[in-house]
CHARMM internal coordinates of N, CA and C (Angstrom, degrees):
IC EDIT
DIST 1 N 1 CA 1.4373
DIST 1 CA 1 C 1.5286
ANGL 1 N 1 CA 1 C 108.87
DIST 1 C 2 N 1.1798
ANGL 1 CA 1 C 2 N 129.35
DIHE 1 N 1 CA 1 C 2 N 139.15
DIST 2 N 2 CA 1.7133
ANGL 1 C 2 N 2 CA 132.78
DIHE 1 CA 1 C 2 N 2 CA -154.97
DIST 2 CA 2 C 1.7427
ANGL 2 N 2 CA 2 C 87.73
DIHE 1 C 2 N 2 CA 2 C -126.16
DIST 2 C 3 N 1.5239
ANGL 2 CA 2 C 3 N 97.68
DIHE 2 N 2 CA 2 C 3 N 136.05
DIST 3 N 3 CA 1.5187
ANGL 2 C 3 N 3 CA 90.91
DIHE 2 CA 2 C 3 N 3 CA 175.45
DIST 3 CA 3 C 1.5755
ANGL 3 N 3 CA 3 C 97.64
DIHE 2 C 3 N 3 CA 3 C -114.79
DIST 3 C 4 N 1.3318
ANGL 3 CA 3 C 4 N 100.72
DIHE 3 N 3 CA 3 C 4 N 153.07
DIST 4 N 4 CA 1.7549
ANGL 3 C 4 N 4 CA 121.18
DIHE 3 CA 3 C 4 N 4 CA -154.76
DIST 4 CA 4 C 2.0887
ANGL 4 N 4 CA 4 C 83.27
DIHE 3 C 4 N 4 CA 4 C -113.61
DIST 4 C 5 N 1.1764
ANGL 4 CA 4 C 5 N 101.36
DIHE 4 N 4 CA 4 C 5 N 149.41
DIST 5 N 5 CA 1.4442
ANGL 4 C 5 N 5 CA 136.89
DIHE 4 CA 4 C 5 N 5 CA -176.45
DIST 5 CA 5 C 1.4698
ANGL 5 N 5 CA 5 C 111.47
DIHE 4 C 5 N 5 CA 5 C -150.91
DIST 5 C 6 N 1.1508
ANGL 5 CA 5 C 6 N 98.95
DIHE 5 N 5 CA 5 C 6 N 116.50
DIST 6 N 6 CA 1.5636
ANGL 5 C 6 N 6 CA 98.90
DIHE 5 CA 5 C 6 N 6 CA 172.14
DIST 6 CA 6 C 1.6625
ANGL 6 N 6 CA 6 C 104.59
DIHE 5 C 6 N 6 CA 6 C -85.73
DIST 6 C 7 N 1.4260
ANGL 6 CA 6 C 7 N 104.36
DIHE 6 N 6 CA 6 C 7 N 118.99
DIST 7 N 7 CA 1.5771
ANGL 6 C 7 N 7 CA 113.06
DIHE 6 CA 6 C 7 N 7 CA 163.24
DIST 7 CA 7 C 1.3572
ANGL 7 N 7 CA 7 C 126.82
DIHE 6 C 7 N 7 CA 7 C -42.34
DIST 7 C 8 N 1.2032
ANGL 7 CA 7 C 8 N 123.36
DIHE 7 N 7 CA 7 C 8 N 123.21
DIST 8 N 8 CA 1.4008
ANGL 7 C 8 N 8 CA 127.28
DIHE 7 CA 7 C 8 N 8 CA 173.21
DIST 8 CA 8 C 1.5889
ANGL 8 N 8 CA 8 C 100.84
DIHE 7 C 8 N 8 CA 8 C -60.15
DIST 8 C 9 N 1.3477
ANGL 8 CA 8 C 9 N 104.01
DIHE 8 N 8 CA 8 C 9 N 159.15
DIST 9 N 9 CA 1.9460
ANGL 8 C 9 N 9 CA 113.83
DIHE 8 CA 8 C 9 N 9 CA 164.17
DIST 9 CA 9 C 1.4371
ANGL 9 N 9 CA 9 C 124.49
DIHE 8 C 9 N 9 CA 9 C -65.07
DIST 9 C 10 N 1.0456
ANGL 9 CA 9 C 10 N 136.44
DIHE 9 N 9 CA 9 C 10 N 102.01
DIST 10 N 10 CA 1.4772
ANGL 9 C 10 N 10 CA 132.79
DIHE 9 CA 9 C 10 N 10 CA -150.66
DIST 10 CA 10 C 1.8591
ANGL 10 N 10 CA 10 C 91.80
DIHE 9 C 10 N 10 CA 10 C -63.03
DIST 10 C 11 N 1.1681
ANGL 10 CA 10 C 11 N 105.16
DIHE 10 N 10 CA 10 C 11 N -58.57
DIST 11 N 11 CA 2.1399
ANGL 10 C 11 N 11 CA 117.45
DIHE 10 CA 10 C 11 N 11 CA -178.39
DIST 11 CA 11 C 0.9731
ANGL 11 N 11 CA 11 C 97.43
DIHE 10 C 11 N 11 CA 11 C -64.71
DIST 11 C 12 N 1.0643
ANGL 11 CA 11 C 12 N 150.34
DIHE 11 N 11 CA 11 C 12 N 74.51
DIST 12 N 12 CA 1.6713
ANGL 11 C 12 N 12 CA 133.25
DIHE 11 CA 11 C 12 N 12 CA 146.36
DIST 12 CA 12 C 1.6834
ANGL 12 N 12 CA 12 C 99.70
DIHE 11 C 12 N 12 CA 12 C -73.36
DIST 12 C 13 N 1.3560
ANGL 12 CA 12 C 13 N 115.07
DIHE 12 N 12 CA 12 C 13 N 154.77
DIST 13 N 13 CA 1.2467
ANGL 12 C 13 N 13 CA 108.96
DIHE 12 CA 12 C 13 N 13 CA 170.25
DIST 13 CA 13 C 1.2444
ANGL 13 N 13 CA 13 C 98.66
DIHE 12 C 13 N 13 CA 13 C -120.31
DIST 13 C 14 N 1.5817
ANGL 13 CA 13 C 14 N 129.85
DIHE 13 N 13 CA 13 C 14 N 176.95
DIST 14 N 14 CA 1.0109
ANGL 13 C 14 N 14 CA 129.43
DIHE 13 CA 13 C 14 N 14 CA -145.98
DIST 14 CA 14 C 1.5644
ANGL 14 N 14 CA 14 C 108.54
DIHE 13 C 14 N 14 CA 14 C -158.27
DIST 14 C 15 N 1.6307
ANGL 14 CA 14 C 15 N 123.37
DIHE 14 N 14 CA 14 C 15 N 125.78
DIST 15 N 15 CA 1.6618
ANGL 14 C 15 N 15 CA 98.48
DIHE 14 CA 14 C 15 N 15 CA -163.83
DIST 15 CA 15 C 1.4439
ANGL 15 N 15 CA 15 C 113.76
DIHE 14 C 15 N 15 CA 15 C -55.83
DIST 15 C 16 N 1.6453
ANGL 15 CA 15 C 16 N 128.41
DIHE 15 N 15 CA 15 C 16 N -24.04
DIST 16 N 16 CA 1.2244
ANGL 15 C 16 N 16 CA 126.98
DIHE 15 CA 15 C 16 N 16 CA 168.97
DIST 16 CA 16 C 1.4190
ANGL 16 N 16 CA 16 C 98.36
DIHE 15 C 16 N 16 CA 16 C -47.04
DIST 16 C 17 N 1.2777
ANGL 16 CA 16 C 17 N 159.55
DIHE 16 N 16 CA 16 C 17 N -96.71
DIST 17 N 17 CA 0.9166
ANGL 16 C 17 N 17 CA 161.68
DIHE 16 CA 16 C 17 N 17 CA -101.53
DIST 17 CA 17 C 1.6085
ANGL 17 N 17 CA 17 C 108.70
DIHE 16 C 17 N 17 CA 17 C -106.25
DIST 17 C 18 N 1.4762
ANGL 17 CA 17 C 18 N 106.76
DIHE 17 N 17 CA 17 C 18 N -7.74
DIST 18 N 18 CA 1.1903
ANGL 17 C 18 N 18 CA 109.76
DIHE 17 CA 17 C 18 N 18 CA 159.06
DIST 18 CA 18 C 1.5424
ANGL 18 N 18 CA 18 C 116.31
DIHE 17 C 18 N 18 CA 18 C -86.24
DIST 18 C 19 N 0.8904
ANGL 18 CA 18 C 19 N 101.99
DIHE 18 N 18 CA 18 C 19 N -37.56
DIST 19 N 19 CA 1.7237
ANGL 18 C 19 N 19 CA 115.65
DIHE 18 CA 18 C 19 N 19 CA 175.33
DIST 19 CA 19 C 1.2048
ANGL 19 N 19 CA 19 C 96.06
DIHE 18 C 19 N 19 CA 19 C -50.91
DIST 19 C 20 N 1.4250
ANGL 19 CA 19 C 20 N 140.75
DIHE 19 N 19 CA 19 C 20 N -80.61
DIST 20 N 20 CA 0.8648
ANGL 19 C 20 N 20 CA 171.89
DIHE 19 CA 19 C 20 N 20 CA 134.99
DIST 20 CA 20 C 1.5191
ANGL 20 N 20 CA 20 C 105.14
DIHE 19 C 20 N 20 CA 20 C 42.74
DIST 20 C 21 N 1.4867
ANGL 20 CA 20 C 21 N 110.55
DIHE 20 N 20 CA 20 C 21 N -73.40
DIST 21 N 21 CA 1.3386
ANGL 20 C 21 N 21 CA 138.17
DIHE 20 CA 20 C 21 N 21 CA 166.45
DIST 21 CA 21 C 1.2775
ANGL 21 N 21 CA 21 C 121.26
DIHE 20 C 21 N 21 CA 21 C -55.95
DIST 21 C 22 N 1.3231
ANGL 21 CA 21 C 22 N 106.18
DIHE 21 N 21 CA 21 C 22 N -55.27
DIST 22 N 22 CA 1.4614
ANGL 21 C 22 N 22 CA 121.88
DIHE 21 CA 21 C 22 N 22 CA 171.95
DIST 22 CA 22 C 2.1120
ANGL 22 N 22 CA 22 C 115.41
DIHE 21 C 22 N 22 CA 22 C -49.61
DIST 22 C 23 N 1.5404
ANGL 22 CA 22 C 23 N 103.16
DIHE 22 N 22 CA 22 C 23 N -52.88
DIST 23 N 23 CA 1.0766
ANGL 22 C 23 N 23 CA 82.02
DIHE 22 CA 22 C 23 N 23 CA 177.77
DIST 23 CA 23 C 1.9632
ANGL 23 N 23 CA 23 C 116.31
DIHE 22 C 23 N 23 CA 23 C -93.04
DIST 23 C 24 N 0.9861
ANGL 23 CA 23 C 24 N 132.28
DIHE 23 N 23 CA 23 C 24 N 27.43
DIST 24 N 24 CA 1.3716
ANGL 23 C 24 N 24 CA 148.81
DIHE 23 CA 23 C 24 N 24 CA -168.23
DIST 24 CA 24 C 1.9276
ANGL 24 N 24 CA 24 C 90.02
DIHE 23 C 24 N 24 CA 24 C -112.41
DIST 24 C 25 N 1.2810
ANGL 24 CA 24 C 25 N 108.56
DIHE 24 N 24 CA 24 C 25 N -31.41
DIST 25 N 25 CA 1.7177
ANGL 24 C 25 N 25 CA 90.59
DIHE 24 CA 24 C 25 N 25 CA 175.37
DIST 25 CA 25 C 1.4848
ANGL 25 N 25 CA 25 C 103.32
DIHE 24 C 25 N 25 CA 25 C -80.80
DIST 25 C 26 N 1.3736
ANGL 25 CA 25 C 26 N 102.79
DIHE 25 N 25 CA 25 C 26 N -48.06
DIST 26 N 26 CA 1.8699
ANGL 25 C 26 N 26 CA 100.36
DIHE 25 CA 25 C 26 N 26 CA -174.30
DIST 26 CA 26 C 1.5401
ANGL 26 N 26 CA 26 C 122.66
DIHE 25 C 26 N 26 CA 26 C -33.95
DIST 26 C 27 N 1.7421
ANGL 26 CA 26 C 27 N 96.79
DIHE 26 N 26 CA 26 C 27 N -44.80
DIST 27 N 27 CA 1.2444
ANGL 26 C 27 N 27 CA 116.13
DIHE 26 CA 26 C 27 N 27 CA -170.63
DIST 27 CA 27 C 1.8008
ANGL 27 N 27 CA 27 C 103.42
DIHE 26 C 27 N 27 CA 27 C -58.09
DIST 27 C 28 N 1.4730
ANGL 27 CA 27 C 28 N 93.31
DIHE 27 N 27 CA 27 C 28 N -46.58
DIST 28 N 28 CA 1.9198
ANGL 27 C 28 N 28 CA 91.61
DIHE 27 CA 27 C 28 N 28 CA -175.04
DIST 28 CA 28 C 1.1327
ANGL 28 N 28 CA 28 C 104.08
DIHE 27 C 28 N 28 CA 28 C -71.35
DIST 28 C 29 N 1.1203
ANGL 28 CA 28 C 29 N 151.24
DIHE 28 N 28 CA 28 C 29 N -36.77
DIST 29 N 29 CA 1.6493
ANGL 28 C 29 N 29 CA 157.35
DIHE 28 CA 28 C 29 N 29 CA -145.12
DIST 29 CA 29 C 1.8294
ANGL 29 N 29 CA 29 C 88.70
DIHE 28 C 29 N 29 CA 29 C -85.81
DIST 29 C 30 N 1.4046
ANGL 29 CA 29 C 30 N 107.35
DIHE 29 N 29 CA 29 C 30 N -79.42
DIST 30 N 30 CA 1.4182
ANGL 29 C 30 N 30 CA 117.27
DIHE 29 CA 29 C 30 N 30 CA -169.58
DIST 30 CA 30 C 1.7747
ANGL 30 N 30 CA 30 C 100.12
DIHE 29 C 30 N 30 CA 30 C -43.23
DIST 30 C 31 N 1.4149
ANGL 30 CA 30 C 31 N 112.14
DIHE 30 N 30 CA 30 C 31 N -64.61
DIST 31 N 31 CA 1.8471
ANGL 30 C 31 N 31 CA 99.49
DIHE 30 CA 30 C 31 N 31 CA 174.94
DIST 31 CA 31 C 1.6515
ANGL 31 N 31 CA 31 C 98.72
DIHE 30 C 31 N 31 CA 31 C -34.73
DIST 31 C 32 N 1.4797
ANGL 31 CA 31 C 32 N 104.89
DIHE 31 N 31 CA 31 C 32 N -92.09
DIST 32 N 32 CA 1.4439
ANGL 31 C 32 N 32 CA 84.06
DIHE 31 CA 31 C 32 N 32 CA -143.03
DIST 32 CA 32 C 1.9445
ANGL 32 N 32 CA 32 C 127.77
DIHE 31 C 32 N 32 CA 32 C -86.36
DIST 32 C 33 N 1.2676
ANGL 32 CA 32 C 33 N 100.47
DIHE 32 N 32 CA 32 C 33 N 43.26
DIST 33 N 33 CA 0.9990
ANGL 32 C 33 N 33 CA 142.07
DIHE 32 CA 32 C 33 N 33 CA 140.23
DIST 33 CA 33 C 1.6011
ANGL 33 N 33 CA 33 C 123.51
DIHE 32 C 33 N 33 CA 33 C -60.59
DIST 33 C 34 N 1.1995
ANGL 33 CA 33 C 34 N 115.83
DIHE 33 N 33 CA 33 C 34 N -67.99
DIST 34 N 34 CA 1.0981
ANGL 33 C 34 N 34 CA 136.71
DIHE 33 CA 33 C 34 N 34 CA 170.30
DIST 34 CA 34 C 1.6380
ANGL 34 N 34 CA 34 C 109.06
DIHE 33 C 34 N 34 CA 34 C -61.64
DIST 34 C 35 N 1.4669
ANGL 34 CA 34 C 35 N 116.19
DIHE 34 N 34 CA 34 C 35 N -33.04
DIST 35 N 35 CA 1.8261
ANGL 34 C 35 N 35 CA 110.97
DIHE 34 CA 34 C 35 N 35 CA -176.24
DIST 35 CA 35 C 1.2922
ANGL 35 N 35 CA 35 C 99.13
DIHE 34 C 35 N 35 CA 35 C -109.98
DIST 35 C 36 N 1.7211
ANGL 35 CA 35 C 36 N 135.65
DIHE 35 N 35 CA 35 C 36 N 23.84
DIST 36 N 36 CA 1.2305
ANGL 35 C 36 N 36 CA 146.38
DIHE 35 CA 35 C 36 N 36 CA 175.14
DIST 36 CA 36 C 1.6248
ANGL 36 N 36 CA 36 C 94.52
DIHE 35 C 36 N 36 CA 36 C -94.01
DIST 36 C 37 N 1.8473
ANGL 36 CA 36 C 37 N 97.78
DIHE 36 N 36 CA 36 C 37 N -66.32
DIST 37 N 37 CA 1.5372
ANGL 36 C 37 N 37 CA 102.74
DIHE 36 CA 36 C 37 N 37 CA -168.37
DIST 37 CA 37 C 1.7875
ANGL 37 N 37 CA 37 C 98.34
DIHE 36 C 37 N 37 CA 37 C -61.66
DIST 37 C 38 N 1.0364
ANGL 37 CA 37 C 38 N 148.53
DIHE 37 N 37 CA 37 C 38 N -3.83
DIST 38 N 38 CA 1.1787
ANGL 37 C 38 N 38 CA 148.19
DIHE 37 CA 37 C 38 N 38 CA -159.78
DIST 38 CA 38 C 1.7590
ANGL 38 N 38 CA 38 C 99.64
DIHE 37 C 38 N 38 CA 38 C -97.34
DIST 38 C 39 N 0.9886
ANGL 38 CA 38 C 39 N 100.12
DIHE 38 N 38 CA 38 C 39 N -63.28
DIST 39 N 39 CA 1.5211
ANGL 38 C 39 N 39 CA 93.59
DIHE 38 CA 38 C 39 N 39 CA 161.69
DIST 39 CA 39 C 1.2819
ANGL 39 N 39 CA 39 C 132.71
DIHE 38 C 39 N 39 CA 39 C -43.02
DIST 39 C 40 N 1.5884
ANGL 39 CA 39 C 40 N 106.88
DIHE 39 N 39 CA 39 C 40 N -57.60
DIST 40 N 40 CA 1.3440
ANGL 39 C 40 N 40 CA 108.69
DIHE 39 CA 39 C 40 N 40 CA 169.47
DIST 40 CA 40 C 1.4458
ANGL 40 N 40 CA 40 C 144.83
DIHE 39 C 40 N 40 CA 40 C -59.91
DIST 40 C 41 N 1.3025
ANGL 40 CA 40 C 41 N 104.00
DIHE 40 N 40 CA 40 C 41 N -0.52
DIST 41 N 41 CA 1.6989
ANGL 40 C 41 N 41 CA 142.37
DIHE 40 CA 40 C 41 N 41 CA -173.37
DIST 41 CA 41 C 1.6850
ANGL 41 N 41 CA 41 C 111.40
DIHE 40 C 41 N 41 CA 41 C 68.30
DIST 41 C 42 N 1.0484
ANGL 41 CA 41 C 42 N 114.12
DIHE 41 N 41 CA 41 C 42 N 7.09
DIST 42 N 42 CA 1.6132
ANGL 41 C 42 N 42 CA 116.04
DIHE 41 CA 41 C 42 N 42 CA 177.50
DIST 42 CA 42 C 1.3978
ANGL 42 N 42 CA 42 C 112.67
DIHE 41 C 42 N 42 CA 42 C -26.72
DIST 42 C 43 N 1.3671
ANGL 42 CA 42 C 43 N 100.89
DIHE 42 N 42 CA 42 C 43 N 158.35
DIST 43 N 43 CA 1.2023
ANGL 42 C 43 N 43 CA 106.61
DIHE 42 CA 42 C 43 N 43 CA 178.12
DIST 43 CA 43 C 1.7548
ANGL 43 N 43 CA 43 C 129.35
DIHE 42 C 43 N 43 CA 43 C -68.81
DIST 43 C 44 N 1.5774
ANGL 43 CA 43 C 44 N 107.54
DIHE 43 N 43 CA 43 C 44 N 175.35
DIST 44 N 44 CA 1.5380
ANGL 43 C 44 N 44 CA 107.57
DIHE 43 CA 43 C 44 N 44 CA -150.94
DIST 44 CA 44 C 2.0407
ANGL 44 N 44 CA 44 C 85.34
DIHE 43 C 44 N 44 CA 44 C -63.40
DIST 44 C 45 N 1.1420
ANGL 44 CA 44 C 45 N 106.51
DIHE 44 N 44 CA 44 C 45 N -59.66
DIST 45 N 45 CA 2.0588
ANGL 44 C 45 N 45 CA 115.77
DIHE 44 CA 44 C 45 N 45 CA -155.08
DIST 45 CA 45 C 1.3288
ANGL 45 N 45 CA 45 C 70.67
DIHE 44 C 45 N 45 CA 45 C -58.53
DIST 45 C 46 N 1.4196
ANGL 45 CA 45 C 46 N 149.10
DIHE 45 N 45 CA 45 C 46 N -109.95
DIST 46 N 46 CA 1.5082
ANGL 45 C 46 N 46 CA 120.43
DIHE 45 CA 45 C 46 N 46 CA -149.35
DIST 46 CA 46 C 1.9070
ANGL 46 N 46 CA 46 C 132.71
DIHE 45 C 46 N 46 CA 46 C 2.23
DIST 46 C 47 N 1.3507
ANGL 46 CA 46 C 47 N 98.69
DIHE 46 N 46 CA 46 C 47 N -79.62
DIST 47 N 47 CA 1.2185
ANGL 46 C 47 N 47 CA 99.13
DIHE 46 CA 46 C 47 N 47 CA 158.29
DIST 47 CA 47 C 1.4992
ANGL 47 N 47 CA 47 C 140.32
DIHE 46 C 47 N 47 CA 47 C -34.65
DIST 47 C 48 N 1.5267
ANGL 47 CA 47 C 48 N 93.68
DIHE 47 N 47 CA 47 C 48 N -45.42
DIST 48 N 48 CA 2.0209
ANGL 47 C 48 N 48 CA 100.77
DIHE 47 CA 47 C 48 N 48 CA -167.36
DIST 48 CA 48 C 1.6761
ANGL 48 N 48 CA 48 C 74.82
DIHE 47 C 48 N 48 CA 48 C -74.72
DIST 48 C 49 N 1.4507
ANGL 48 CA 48 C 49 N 131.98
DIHE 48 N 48 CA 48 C 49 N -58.76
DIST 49 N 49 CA 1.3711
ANGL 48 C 49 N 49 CA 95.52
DIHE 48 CA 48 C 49 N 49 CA -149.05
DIST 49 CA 49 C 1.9413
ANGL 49 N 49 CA 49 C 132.07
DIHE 48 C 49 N 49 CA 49 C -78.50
DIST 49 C 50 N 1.3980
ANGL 49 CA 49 C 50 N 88.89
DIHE 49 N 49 CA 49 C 50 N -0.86
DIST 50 N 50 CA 1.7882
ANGL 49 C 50 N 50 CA 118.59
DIHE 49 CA 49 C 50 N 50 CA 171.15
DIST 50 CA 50 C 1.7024
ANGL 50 N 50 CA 50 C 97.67
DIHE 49 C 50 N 50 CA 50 C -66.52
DIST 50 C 51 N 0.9825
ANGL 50 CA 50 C 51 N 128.93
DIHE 50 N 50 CA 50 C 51 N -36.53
DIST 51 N 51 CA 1.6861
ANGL 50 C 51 N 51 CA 141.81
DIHE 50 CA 50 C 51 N 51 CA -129.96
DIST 51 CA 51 C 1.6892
ANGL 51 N 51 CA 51 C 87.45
DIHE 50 C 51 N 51 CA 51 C -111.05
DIST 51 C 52 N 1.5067
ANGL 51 CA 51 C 52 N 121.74
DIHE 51 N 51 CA 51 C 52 N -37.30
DIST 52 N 52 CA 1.5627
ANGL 51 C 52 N 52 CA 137.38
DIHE 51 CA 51 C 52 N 52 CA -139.01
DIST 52 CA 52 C 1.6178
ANGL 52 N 52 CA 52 C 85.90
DIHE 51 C 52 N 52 CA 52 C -110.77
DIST 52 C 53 N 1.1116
ANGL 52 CA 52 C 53 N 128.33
DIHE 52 N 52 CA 52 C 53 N -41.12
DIST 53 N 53 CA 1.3941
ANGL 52 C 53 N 53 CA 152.15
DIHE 52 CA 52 C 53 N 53 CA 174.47
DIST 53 CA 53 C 1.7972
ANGL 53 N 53 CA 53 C 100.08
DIHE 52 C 53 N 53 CA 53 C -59.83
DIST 53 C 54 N 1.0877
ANGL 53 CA 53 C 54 N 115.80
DIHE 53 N 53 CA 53 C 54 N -85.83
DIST 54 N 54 CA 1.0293
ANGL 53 C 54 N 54 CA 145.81
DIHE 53 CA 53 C 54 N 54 CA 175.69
DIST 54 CA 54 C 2.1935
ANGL 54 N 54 CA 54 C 94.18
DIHE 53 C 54 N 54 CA 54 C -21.68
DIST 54 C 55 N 1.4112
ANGL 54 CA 54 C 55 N 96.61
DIHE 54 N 54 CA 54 C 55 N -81.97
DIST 55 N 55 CA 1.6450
ANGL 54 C 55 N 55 CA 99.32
DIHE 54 CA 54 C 55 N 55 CA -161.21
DIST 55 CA 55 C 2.0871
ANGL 55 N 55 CA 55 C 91.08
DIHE 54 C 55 N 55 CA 55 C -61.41
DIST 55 C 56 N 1.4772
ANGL 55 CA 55 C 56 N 120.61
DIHE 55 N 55 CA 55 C 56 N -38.39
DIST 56 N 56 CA 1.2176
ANGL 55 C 56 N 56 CA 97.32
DIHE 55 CA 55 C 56 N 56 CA -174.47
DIST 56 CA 56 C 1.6841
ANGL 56 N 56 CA 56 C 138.48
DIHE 55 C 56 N 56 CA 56 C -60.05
DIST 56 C 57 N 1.3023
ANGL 56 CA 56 C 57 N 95.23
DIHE 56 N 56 CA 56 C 57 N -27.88
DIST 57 N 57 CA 1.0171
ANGL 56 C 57 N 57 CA 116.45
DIHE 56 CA 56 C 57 N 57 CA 147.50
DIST 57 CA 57 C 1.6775
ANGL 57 N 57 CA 57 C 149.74
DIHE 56 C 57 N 57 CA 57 C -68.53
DIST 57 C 58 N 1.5648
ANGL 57 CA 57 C 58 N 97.15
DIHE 57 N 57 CA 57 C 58 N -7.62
DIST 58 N 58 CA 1.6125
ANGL 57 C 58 N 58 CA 98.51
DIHE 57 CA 57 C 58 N 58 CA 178.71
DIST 58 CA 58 C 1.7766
ANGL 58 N 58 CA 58 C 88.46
DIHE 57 C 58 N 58 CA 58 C -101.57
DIST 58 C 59 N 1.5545
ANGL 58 CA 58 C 59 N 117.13
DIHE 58 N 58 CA 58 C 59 N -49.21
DIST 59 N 59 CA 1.0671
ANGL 58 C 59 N 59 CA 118.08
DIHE 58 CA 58 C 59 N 59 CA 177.05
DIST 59 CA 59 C 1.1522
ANGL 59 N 59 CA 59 C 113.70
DIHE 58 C 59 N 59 CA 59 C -37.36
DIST 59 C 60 N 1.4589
ANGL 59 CA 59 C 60 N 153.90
DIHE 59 N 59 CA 59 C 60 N -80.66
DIST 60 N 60 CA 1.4735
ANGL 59 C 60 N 60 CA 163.65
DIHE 59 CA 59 C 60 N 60 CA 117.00
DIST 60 CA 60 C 1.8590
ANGL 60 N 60 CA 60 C 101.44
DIHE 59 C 60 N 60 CA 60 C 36.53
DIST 60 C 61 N 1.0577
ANGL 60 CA 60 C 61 N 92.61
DIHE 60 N 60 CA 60 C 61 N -37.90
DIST 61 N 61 CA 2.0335
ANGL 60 C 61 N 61 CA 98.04
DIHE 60 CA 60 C 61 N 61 CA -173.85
DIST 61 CA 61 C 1.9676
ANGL 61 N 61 CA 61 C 88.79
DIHE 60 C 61 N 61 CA 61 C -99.30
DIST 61 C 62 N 0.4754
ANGL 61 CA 61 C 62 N 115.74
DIHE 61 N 61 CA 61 C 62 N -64.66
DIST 62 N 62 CA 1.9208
ANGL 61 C 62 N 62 CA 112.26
DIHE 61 CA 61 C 62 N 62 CA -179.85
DIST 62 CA 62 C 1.7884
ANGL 62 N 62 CA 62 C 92.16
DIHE 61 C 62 N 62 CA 62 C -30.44
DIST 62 C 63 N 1.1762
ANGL 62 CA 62 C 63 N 110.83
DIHE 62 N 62 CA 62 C 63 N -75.37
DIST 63 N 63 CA 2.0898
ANGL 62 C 63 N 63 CA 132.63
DIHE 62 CA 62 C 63 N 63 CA -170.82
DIST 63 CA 63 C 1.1649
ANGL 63 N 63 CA 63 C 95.98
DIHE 62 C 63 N 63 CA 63 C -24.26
DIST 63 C 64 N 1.4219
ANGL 63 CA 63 C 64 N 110.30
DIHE 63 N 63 CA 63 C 64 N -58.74
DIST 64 N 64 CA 1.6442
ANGL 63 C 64 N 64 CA 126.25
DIHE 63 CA 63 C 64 N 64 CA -168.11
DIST 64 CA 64 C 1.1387
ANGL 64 N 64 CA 64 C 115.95
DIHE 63 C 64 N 64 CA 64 C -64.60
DIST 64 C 65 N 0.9325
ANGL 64 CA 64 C 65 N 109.01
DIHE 64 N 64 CA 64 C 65 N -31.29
DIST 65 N 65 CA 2.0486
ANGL 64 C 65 N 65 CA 133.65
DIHE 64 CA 64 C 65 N 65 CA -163.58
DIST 65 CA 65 C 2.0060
ANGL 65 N 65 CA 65 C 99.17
DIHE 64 C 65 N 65 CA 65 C -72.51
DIST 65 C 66 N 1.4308
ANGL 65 CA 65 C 66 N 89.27
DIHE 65 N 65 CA 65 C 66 N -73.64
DIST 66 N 66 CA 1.6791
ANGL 65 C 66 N 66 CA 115.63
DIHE 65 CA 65 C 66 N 66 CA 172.02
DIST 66 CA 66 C 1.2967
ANGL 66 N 66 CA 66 C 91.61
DIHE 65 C 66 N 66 CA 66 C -54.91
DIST 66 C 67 N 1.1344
ANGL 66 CA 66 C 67 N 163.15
DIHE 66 N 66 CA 66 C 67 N -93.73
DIST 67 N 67 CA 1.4538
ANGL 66 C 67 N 67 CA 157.54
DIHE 66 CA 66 C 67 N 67 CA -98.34
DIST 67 CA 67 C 1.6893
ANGL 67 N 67 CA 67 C 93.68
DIHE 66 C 67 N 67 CA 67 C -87.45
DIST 67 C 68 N 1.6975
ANGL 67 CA 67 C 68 N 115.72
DIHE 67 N 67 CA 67 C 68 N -51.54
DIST 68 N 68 CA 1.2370
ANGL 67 C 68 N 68 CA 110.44
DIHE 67 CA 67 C 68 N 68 CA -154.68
DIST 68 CA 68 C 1.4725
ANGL 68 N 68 CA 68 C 103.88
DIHE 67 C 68 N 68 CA 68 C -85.44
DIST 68 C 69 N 1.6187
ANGL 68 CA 68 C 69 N 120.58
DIHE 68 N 68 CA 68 C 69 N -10.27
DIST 69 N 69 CA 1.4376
ANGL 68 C 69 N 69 CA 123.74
DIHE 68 CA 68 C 69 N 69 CA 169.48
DIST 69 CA 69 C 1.1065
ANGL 69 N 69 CA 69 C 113.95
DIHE 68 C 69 N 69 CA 69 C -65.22
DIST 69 C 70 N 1.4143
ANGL 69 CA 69 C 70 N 135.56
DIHE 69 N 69 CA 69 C 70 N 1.27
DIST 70 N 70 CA 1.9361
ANGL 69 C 70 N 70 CA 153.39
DIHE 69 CA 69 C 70 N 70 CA -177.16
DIST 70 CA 70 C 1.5574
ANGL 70 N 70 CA 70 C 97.62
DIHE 69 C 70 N 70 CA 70 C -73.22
END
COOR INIT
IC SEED 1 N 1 CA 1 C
IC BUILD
């Protein structure tokens, strides 16, 4: 007699891992965003807030990083 198990979903995704993703695009967008307007000579508050964007968001992914290594 063979006993049957239904397989779990190997991909589940997970809102962590949406987060996850989610803020890892910001991070690329806001950089080169930030080295787009840089080219283009835009102005200074352009930049700071691409730049302000940029670290809050990488910082925020480090927090997460450290927190879940606990």
């Amino acid at each position: 007699m063979q006993h049957t198990t239904t397989p779990e979903p190997i991909d589940r995704l997970s809102s962590r891992d949406i987060a996850r993703t989610l803020l890892w695009m910001v991070v690329v967008a806001s950089a080169l965003t930030n080295m787009a307007t840089s080219f283009a000579g835009a102005q200074t508050w352009v930049h700071l807030v691409c730049g302000a964007i940029t670290v809050l968001c990488a910082g925020t992914l480090v927090v997460r990083n450290l927190r879940a290594r606990r």
